[in-house]
C-alpha positions, 0 to 999 in steps of 0.5 A: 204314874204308868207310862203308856206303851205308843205304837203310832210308828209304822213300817209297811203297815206294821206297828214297831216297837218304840216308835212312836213319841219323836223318835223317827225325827230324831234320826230324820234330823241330827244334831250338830252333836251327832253329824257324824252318826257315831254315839258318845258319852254325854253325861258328865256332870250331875247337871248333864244327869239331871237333863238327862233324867227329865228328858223325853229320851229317859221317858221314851226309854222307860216307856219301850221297857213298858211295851216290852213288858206287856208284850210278855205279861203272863207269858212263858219262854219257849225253847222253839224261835222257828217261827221268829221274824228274821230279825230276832233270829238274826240277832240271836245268831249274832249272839250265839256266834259271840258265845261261841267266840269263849271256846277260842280265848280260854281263861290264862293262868294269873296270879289274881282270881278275878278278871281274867285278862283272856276277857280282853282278846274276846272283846277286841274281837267283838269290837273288830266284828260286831258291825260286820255281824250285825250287817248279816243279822240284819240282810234279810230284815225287809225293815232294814234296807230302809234304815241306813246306817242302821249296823254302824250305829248298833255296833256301838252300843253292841261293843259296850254291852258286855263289859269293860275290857280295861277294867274287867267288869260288868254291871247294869250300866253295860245291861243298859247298852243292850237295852239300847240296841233294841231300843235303837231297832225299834225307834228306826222302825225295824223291830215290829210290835209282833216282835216285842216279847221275841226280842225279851223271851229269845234276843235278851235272854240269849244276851243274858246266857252270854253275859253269865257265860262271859261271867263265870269264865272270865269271872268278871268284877261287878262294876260299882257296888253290887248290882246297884241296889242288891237285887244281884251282882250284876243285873237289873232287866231280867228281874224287871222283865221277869216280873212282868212275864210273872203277872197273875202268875201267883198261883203257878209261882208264888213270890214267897217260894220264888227261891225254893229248890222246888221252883227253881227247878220246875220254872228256870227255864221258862221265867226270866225271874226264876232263871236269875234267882236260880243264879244268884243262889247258884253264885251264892251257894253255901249261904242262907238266900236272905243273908245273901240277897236280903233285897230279893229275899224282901220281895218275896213277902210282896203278895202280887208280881204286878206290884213287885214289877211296879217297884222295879221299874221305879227302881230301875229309873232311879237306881239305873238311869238316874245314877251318875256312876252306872249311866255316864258310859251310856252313848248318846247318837242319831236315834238316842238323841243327847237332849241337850242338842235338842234344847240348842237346837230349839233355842237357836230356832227362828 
């Protein structure tokens, strides 16, 4: 059944993405759980899943992935952001910054190939410095000044987007905690509809330059077992967004020839799908595609992008959200609200 995408949330007369469906009320009103504003791991039992799973926050989470989406249907990258709202350049800026951190921490020599320990030095930096960047990020943002708190919140999501610092890995779980800082800005009403495909086409794909970076210099541990469900090693949105950027595409990109030298060169740079394809054959190099990513060479006999985009999202709510070892790290807080709170919340109403 298709989620649809709600704009009712506003913000100086500007619809904002994601918030509408209860979230500006959740932040009003915080749980018991959560009177000190800082997120938390919730989940951990199957029974904390499953509440989880059929929550309005996991249909909320799946309907902002939706309005992003749509937001970039048909929809090629730019290189240009000049006409960007301060928001996305400021997040963009944020992640540039945190780019530029790898030339400070370069790999040590260790005797083991993976894992490089310099990873730890680059992420205790962002967990000193992620608040206070996103505070700049967020200076010039006019929506902002009306969110308090709104850095601080973020900050945590921000710090475990990219990887795990003790165990030197990276998977779709951290992937999730990025998508939760947009998610975070729409709900509060700061991310605006007209922002919607800049925070795909410029703020998330800068976040994926970053985590390829951070990948092949520390060469981080896919977390769990590769990529979830095989599309890659370590991701699961570039693939979902970049099949909604692809819709009615099939003549300019086929899905049969997604993976051929051709396209790849031609189109990487202007499709989020093609760009993470061309990664995986650049990590895989040396080995037929349908023997390294038999999933993704499977897509390929797909005839439309509109049904492999339908059966990613499928994918991602029950291969990503709905899996205990990729969403037990994920933080629970004011706007992303711990459904449970909820449910004692109203049981101890009047």
């Amino acid at each position: 059944q298709d989620i649809k995408p709600d704009w009712r949330g506003q913000m100086d007369g500007a619809a904002t993405v994601g918030s509408g469906g209860g979230n500006s009320a959740a932040v009003a009103g915080l749980g018991a759980a959560v009177t000190d504003g800082v997120p938390r791991k919730r989940i951990t039992t199957e029974q904390d899943l499953a509440l989880f799973t059929r929550s309005r926050l996991c249909q909320q989470l799946m309907s902002f992935i939706a309005e992003l989406s749509e937001a970039v249907k048909g929809k090629p990258r730019e290189p240009d952001i000049a006409n960007a709202s301060p928001l996305v350049h400021g997040l963009v800026e944020v992640l540039c910054e945190l780019e530029r951190w790898v030339e400070d921490f370069p790999p040590i020599d260790q005797p083991m190939r993976f894992g490089n320990k310099a990873f730890r030095q680059w992420h205790d930096r962002l967990t000193e410095r992620a608040e206070g960047l996103l505070s700049k990020a967020l200076e010039n943002v006019e929506a902002a000044k009306t969110a308090p708190g709104l850095a601080t919140e973020l900050s945590h999501y921000l710090i475990r987007a990219f990887g795990d610092e003790q165990r030197i890995d990276y998977g779709t779980g951290h992937e999730a905690a990025f998508l939760a800082v947009l998610f975070v800005v729409g709900a509060r009403g700061v991310l605006a509809k007209t922002d919607a495909a800049d925070a795909v086409l410029h703020v998330f794909a800068a976040y994926i330059r970053v985590m390829r970076r951070l990948q092949t210099v520390y060469l981080l541990e896919p977390a769990g077992s590769h990529g979830v469900w095989g599309l890659d090693d370590f991701h699961a949105l570039p693939f979902l967004f970049g099949a909604a950027q692809l819709i009615g595409c099939e003549d300019e990109v086929p899905p049969a020839d997604v993976y051929q030298e051709r396209a790849v060169r031609d189109f990487s740079d202007r499709y989020l799908y093609v760009d993470a394809v061309g990664q995986v054959l650049i990590a895989k190099r040396g080995a037929p595609f349908h023997e390294t990513s038999p999933m993704l060479y499977n897509i390929t006999a797909v005839p439309t992008w509109q049904k492999i985009y339908d059966g990613l999202v499928r994918m991602y709510r029950a291969e990503v959200l709905g899996k205990f070892p990729v969403i037990q790290h994920f933080l629970f807080g004011p706007t992303l609200r711990w459904p449970g709170d909820e449910e004692s919340a109203g049981a101890m109403s009047p």
